[in-house]
Short mmCIF file of the C-alpha atoms (twelve columns), coordinates in Angstrom:
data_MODEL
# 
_entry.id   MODEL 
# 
loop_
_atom_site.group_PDB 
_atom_site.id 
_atom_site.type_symbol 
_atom_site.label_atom_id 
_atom_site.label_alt_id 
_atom_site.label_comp_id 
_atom_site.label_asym_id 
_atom_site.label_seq_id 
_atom_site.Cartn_x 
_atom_site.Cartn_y 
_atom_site.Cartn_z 
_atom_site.pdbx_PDB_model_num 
ATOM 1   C CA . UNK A 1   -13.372 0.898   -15.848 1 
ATOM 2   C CA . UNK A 2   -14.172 -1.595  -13.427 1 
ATOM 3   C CA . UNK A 3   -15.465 -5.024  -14.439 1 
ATOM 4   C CA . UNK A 4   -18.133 -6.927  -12.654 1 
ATOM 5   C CA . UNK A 5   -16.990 -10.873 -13.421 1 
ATOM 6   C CA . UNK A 6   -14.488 -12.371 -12.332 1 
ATOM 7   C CA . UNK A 7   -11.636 -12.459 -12.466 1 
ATOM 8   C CA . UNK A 8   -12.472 -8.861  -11.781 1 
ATOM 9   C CA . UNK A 9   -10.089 -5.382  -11.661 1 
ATOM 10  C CA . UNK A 10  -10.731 -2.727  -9.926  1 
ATOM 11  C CA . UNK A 11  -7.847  0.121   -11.084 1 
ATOM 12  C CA . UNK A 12  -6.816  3.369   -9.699  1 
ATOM 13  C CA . UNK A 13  -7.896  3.477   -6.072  1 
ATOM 14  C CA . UNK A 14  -6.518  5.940   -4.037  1 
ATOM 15  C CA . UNK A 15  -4.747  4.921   -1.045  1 
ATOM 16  C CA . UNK A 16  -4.106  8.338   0.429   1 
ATOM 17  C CA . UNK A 17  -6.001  11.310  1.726   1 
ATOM 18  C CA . UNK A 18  -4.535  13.598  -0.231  1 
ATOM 19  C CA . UNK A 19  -5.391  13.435  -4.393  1 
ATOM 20  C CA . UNK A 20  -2.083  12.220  -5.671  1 
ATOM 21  C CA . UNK A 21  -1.959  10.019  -9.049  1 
ATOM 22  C CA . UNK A 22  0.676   8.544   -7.979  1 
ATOM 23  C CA . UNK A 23  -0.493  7.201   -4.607  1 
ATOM 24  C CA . UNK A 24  -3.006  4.596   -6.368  1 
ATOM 25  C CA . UNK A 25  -2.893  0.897   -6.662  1 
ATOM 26  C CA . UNK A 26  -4.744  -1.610  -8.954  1 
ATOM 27  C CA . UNK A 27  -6.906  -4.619  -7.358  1 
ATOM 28  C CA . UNK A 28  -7.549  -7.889  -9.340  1 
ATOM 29  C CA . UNK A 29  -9.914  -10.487 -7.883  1 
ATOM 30  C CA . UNK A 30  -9.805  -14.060 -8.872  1 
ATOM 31  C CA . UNK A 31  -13.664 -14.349 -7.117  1 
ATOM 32  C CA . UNK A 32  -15.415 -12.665 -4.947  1 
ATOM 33  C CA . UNK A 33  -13.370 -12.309 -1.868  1 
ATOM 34  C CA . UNK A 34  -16.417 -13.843 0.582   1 
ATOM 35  C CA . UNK A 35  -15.578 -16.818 -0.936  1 
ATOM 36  C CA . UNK A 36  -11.820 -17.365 -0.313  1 
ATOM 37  C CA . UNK A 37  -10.744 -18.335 2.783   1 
ATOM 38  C CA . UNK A 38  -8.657  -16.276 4.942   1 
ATOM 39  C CA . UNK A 39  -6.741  -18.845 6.520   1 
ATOM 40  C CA . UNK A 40  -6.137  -20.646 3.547   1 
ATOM 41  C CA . UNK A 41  -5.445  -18.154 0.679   1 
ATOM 42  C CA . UNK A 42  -3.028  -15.362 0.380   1 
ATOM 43  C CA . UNK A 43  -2.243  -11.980 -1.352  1 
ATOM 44  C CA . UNK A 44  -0.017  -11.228 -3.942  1 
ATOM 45  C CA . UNK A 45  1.440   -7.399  -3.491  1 
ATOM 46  C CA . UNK A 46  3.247   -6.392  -6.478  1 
ATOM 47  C CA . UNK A 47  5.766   -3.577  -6.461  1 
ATOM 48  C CA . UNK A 48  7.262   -2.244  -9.907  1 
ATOM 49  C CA . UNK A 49  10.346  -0.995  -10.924 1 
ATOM 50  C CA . UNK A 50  12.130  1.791   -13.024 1 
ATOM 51  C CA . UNK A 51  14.778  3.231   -10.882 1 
ATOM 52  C CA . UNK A 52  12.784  4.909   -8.472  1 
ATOM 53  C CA . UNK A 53  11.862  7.745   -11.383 1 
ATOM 54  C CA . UNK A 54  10.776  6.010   -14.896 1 
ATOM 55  C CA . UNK A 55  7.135   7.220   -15.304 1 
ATOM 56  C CA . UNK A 56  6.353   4.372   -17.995 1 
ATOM 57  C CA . UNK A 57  6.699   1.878   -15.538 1 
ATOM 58  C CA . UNK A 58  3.995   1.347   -13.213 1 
ATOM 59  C CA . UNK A 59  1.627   -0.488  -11.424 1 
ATOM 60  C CA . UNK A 60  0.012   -2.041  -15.028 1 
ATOM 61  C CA . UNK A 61  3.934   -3.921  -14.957 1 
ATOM 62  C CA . UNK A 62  2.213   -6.634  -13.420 1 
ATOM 63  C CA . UNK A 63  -0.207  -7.394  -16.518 1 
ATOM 64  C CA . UNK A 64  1.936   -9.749  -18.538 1 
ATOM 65  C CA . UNK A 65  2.259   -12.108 -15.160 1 
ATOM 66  C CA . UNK A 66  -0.688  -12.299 -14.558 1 
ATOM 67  C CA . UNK A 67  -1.908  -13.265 -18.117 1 
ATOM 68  C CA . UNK A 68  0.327   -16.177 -17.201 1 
ATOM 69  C CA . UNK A 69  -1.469  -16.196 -13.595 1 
ATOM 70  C CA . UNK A 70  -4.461  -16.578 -14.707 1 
ATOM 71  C CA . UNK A 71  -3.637  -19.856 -17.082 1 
ATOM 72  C CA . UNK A 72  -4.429  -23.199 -16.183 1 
ATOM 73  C CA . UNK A 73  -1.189  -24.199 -15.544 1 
ATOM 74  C CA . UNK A 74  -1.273  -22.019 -12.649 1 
ATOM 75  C CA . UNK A 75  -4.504  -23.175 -11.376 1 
ATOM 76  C CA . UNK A 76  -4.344  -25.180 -8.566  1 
ATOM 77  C CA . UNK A 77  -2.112  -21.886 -7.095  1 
ATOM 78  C CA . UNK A 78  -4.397  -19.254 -8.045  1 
ATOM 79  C CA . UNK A 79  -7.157  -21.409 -6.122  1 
ATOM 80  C CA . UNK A 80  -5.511  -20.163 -2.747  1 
ATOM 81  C CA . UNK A 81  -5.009  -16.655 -4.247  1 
ATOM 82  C CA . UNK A 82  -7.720  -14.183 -2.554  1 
ATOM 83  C CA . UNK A 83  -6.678  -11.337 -4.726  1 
ATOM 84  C CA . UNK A 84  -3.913  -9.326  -6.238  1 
ATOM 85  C CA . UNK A 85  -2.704  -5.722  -6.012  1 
ATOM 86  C CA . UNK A 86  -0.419  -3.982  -7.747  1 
ATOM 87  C CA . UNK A 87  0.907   -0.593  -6.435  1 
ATOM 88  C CA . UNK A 88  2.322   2.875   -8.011  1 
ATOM 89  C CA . UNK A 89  4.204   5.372   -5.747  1 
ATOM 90  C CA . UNK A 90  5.580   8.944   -6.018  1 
ATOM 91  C CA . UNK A 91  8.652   9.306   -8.291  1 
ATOM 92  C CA . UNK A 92  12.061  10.767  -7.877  1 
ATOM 93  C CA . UNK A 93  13.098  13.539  -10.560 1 
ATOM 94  C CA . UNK A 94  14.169  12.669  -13.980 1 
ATOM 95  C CA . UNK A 95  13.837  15.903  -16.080 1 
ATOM 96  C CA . UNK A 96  15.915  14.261  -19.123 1 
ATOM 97  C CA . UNK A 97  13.200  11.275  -19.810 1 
ATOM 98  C CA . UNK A 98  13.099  11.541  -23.640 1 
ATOM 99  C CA . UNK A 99  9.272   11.275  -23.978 1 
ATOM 100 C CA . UNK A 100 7.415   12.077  -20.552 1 
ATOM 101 C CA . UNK A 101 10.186  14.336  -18.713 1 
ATOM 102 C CA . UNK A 102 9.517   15.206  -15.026 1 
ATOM 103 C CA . UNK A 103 8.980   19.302  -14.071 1 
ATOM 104 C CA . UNK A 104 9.780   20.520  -10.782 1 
ATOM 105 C CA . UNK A 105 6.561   21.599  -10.402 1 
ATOM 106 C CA . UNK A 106 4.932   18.080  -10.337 1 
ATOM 107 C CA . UNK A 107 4.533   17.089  -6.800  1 
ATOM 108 C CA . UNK A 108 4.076   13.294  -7.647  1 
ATOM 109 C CA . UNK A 109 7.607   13.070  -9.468  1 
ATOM 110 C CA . UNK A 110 9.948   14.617  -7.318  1 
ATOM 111 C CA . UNK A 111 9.682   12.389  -4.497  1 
ATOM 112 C CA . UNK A 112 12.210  11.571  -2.465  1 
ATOM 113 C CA . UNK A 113 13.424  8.680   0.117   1 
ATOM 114 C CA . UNK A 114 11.683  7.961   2.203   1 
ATOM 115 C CA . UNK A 115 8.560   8.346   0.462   1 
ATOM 116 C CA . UNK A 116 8.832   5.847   -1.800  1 
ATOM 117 C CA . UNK A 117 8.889   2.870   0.630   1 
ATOM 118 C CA . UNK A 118 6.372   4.771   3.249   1 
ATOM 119 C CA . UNK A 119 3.878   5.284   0.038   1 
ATOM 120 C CA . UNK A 120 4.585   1.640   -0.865  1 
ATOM 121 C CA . UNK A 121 3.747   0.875   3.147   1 
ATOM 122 C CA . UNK A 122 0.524   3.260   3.131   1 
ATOM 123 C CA . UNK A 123 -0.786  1.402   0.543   1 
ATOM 124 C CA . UNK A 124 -0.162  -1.775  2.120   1 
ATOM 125 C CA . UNK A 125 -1.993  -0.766  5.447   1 
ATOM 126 C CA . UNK A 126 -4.939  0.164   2.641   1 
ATOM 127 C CA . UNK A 127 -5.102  -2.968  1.615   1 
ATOM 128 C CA . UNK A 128 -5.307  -4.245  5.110   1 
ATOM 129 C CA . UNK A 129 -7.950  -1.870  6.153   1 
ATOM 130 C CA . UNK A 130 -9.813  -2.041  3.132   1 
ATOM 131 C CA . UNK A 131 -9.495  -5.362  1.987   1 
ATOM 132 C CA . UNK A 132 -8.978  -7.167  5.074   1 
ATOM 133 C CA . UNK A 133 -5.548  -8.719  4.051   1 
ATOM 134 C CA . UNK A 134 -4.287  -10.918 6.324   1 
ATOM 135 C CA . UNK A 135 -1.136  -13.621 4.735   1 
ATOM 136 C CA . UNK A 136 0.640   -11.972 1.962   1 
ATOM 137 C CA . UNK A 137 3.177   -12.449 -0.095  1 
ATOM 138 C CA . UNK A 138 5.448   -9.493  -2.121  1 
ATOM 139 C CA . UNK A 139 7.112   -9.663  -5.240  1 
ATOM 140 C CA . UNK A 140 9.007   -6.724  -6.439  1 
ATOM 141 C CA . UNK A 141 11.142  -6.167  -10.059 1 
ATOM 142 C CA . UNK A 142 14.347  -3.611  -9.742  1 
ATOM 143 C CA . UNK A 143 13.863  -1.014  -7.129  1 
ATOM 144 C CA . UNK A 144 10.745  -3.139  -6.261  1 
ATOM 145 C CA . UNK A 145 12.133  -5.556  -4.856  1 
ATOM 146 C CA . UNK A 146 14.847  -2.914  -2.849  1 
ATOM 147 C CA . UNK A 147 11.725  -1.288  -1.649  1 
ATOM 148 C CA . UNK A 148 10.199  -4.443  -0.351  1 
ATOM 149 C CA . UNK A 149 13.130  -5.200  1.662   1 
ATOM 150 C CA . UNK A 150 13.308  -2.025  3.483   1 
ATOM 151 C CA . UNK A 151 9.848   -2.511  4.060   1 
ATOM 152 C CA . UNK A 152 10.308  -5.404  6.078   1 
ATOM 153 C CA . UNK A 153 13.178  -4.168  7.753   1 
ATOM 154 C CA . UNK A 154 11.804  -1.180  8.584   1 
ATOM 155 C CA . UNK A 155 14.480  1.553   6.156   1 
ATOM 156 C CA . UNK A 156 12.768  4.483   5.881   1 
ATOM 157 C CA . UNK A 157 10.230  4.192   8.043   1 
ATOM 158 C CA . UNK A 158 11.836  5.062   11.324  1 
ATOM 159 C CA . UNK A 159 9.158   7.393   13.361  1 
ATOM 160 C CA . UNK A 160 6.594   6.941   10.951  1 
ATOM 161 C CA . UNK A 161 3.559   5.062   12.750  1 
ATOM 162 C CA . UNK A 162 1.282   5.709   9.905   1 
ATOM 163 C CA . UNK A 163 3.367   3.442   7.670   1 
ATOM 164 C CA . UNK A 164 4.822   0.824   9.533   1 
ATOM 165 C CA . UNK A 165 3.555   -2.572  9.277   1 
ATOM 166 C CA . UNK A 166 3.567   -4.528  12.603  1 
ATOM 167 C CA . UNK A 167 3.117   -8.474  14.001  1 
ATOM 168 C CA . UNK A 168 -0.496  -7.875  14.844  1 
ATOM 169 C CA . UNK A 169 -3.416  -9.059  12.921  1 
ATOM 170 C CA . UNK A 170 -4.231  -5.761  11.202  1 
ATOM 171 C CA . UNK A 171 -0.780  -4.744  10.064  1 
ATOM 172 C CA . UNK A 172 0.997   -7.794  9.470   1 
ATOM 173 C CA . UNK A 173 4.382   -8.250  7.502   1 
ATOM 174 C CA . UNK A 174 4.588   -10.692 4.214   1 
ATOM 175 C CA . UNK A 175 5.269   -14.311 4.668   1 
ATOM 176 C CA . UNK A 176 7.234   -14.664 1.930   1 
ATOM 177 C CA . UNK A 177 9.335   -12.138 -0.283  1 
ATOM 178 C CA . UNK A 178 9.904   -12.897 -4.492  1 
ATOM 179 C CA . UNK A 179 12.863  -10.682 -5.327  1 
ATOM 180 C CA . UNK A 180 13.748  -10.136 -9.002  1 
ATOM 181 C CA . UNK A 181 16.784  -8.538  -10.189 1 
ATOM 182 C CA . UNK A 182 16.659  -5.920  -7.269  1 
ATOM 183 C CA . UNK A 183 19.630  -3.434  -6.156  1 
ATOM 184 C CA . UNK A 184 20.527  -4.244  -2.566  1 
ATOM 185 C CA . UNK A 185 23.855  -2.436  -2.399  1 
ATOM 186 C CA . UNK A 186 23.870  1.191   -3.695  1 
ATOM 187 C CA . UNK A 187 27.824  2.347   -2.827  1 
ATOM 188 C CA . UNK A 188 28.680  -0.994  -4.606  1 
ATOM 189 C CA . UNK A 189 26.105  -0.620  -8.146  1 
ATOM 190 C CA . UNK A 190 28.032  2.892   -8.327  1 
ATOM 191 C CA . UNK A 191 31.884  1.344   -8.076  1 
ATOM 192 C CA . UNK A 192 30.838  -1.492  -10.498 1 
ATOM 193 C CA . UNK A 193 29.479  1.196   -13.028 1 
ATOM 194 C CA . UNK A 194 32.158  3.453   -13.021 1 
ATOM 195 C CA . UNK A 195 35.022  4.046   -15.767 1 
ATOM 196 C CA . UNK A 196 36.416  2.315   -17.539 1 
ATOM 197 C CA . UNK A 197 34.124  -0.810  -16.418 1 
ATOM 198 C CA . UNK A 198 31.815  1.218   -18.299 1 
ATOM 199 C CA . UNK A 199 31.420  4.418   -20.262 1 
ATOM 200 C CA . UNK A 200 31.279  7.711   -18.378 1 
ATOM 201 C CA . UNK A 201 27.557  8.675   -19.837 1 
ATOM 202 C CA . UNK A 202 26.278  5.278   -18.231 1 
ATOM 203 C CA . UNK A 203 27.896  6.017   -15.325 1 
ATOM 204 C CA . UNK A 204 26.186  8.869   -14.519 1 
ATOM 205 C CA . UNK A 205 23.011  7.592   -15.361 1 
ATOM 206 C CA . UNK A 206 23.823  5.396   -12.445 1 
ATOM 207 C CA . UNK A 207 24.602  7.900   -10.220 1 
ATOM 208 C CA . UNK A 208 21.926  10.340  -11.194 1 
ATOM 209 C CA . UNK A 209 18.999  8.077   -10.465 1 
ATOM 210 C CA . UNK A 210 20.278  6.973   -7.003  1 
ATOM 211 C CA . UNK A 211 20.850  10.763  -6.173  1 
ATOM 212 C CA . UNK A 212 17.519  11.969  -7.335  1 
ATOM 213 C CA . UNK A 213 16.161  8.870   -5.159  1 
ATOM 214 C CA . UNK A 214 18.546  9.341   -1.986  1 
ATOM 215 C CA . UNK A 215 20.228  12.891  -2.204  1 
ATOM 216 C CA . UNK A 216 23.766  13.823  -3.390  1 
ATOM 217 C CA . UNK A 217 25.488  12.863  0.205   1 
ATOM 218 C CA . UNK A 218 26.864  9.719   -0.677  1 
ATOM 219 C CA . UNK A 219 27.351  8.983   3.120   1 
ATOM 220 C CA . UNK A 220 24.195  7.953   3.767   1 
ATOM 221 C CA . UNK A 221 24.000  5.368   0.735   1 
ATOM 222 C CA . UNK A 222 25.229  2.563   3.036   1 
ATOM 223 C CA . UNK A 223 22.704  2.928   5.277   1 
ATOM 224 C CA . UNK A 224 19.464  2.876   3.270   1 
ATOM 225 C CA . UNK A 225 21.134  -0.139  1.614   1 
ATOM 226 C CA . UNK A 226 19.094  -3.361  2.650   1 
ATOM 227 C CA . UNK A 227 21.944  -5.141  3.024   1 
ATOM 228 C CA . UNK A 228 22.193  -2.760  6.080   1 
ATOM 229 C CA . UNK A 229 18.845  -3.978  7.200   1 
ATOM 230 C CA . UNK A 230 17.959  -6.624  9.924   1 
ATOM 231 C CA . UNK A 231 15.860  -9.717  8.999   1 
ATOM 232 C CA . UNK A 232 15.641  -11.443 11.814  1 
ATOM 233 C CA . UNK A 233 12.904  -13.041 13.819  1 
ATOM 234 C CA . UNK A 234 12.356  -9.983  16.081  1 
ATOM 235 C CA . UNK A 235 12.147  -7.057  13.123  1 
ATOM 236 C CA . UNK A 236 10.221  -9.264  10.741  1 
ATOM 237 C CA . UNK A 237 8.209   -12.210 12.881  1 
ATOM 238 C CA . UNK A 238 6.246   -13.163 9.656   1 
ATOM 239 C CA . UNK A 239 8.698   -14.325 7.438   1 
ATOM 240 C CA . UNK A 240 9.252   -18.073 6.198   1 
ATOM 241 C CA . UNK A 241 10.176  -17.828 2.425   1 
ATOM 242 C CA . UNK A 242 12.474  -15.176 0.377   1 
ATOM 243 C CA . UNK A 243 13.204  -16.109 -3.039  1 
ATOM 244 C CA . UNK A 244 16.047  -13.878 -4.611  1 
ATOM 245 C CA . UNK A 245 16.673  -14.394 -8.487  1 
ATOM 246 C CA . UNK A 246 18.442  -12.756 -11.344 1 
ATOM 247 C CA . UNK A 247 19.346  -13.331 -14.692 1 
ATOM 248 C CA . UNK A 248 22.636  -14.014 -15.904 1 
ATOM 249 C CA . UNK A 249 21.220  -12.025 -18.747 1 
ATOM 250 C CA . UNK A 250 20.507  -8.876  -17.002 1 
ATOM 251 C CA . UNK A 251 22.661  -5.916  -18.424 1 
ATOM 252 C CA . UNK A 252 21.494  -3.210  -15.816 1 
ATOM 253 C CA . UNK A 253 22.085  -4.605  -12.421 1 
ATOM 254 C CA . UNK A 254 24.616  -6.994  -11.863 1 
ATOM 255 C CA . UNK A 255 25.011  -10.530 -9.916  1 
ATOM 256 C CA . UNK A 256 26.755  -9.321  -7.050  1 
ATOM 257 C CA . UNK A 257 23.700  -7.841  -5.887  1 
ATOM 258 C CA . UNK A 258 22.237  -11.100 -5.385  1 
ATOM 259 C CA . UNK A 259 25.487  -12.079 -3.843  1 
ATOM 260 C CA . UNK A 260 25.798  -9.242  -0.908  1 
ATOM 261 C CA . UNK A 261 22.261  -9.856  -0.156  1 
ATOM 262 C CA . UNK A 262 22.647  -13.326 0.436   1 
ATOM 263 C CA . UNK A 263 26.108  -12.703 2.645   1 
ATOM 264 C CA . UNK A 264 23.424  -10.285 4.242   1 
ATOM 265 C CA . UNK A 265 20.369  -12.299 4.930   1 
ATOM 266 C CA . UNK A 266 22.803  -15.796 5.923   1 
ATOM 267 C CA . UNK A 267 24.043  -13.269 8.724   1 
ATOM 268 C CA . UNK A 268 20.582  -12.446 9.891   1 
ATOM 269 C CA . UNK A 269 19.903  -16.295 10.569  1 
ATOM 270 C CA . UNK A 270 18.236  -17.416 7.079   1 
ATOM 271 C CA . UNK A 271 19.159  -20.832 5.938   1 
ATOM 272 C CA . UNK A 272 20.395  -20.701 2.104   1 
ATOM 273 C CA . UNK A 273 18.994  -23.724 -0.253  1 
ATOM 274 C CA . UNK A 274 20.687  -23.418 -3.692  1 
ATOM 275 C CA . UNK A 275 18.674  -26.442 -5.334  1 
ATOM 276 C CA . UNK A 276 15.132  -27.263 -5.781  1 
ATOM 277 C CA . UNK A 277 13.681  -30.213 -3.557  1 
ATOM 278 C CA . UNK A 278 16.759  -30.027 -1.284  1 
ATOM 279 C CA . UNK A 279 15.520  -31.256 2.259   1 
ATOM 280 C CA . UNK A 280 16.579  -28.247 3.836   1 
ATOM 281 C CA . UNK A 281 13.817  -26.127 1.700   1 
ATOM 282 C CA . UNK A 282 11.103  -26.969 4.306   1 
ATOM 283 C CA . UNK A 283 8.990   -23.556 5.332   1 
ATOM 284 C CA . UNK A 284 6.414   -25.443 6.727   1 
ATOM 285 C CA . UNK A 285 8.773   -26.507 9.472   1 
ATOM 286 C CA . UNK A 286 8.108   -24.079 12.874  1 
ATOM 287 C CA . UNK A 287 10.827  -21.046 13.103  1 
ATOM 288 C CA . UNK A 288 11.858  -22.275 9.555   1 
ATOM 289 C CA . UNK A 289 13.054  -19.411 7.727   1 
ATOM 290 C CA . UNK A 290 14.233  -20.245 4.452   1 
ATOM 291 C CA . UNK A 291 16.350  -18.236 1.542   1 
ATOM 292 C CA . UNK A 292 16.303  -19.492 -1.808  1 
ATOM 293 C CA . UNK A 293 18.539  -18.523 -5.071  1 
ATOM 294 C CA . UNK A 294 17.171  -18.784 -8.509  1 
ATOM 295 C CA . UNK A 295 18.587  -18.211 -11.937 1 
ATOM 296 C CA . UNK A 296 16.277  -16.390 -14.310 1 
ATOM 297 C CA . UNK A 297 16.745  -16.111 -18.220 1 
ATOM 298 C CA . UNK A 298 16.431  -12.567 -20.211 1 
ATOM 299 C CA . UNK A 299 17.101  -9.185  -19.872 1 
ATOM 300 C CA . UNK A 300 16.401  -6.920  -16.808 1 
ATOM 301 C CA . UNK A 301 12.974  -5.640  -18.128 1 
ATOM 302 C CA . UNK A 302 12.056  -8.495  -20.235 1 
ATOM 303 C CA . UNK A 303 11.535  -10.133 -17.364 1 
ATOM 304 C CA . UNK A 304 8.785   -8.692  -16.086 1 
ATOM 305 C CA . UNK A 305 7.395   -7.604  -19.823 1 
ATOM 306 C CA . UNK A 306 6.965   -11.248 -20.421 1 
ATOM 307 C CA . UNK A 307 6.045   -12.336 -17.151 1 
ATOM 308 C CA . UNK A 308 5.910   -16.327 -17.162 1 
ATOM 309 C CA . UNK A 309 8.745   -16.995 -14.688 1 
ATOM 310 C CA . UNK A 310 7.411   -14.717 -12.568 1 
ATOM 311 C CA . UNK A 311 3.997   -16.396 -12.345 1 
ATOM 312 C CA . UNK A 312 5.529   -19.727 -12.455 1 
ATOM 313 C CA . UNK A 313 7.203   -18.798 -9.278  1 
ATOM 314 C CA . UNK A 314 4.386   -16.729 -7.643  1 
ATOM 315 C CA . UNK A 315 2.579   -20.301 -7.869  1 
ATOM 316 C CA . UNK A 316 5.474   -22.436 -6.455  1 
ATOM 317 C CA . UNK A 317 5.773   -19.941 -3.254  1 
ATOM 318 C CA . UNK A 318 1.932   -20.193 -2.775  1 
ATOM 319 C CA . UNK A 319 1.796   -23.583 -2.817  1 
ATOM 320 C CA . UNK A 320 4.743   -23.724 -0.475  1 
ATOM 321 C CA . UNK A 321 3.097   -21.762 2.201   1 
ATOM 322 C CA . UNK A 322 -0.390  -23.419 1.738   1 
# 
């Protein structure tokens, strides 16, 4: 149902010509958009996560954040928020999910790469259209935040016109990326998972959810990576601000994620600021492209089920770009 105060959601609108429930995303509204200023406010895209294939994760993931959002701590950064949208996308296979398995028969979860990041860009270029954003910012949980990097960098959508997001003032990129606990290196989350670092069973978890999202050949796991992505000025002319963080807590996806990403993104020309109110943590500066690490407490989905670091940090990278 969609409310008619503010703040106001809108839920379930269909981003795609075809009926898919899948391809849908979730709109709140802090006020009615006439009255925020384009040039002055941004928009929050939120991507969830789930391994490419959980069905009870999905675009409502964002709920608990913005419960913290919408608290007057958070005020003075929601002021410059226009609006907020949170995004599903087609699933990869997972026929052994103990309460809501997948059937092969079920279009929406049997998806494949690249669809996940070009449904994730079609709905994007929705939002655009639709909603007229213009300055955005994308945080994405887990396979999220993998997904948001290809975005940028353009994995997955090679040839794809329809879903590729541009410098000009329709399809613009994000100006900042929040990345939480996200998988960055797939060859590497398999050889840190395998036996006896852990048991065979949760090993091939591990493998089965990144071959249901990328195929069996392992040869081309490098490749979609996005630490095999570029970042620089020329692929992504929009972007000022990523903020990479994980949890020392997280028992899914481990630090060294975080670690090739950065290695990754320090070779594509972004300048690395480990500390809060270090001079170098300027975005404001022209052709300042900043990269900053941050340590989050609690588990990998706990996270994003409670939601106030996320918010808290949603409001520092608004205010930073403001």
């Amino acid at each position: 149902m969609t409310s008619t105060t503010y703040p106001r959601l809108i839920p379930s609108i269909s981003y795609s010509d075809s009926p898919s429930r899948l391809q849908t995303l979730d709109v709140w509204l802090p006020r009615p958009l006439e009255s925020s200023d384009t040039a002055k406010s941004l928009w929050i895209i939120y991507i969830h996560g789930g391994a490419w294939r959980d069905p009870l994760q999905d675009s409502k993931c964002v709920e608990p954040t913005l419960k913290h959002l919408f608290s007057e701590p958070n005020a003075s950064a929601l002021s410059h928020v226009a609006g907020i949208a949170s995004l599903n996308y087609r699933l990869s296979p997972y026929a052994s999910h103990p309460t809501e398995p997948g059937s092969p028969s079920d279009q929406d979860r049997n998806a494949k790469h690249p669809t996940h990041v070009r449904d994730i860009a079609r709905g994007i270029r929705y939002l655009q259209k639709e909603y007229g954003v213009k300055r955005w910012i994308g945080v994405g949980h887990s396979c999220g935040a993998t997904m948001l990097l290809q975005l940028v960098s353009g994995i997955g959508l090679e040839g794809d016109h329809n879903s590729s997001l541009s410098s000009n003032a329709e399809n613009r990129g994000p100006e900042a990326l929040l990345l939480l606990e996200g998988i960055y290196n797939f060859p590497l989350l398999l050889r840190n998972h395998l036996p006896p670092t852990c048991p065979e069973n949760i090993s091939q978890i591990y493998r089965d959810f990144i071959a249901g999202a990328f195929g069996s050949d392992e040869s081309v796991y490098q490749a979609v990576s996005p630490v095999s992505g570029r970042y620089n000025k020329e692929q992504w002319p929009e972007g000022r601000l990523l903020v990479i963080c994980h949890s020392y807590e997280d028992e899914l996806v481990e630090r060294a994620q975080r670690d090739v990403m950065c290695v990754a993104l320090d070779r594509e020309g972004w300048s690395i600021v480990m500390e809060e109110g270090d001079e170098e943590d300027e975005v404001r500066a022209e052709g300042r492209r900043v990269l900053n690490v941050r340590d989050m407490k609690g588990g990998h989905d706990w996270v994003w089920e409670d939601g106030e670091q996320i918010a808290r940090l949603i409001g520092e990278v608004v205010q930073r770009l403001i």
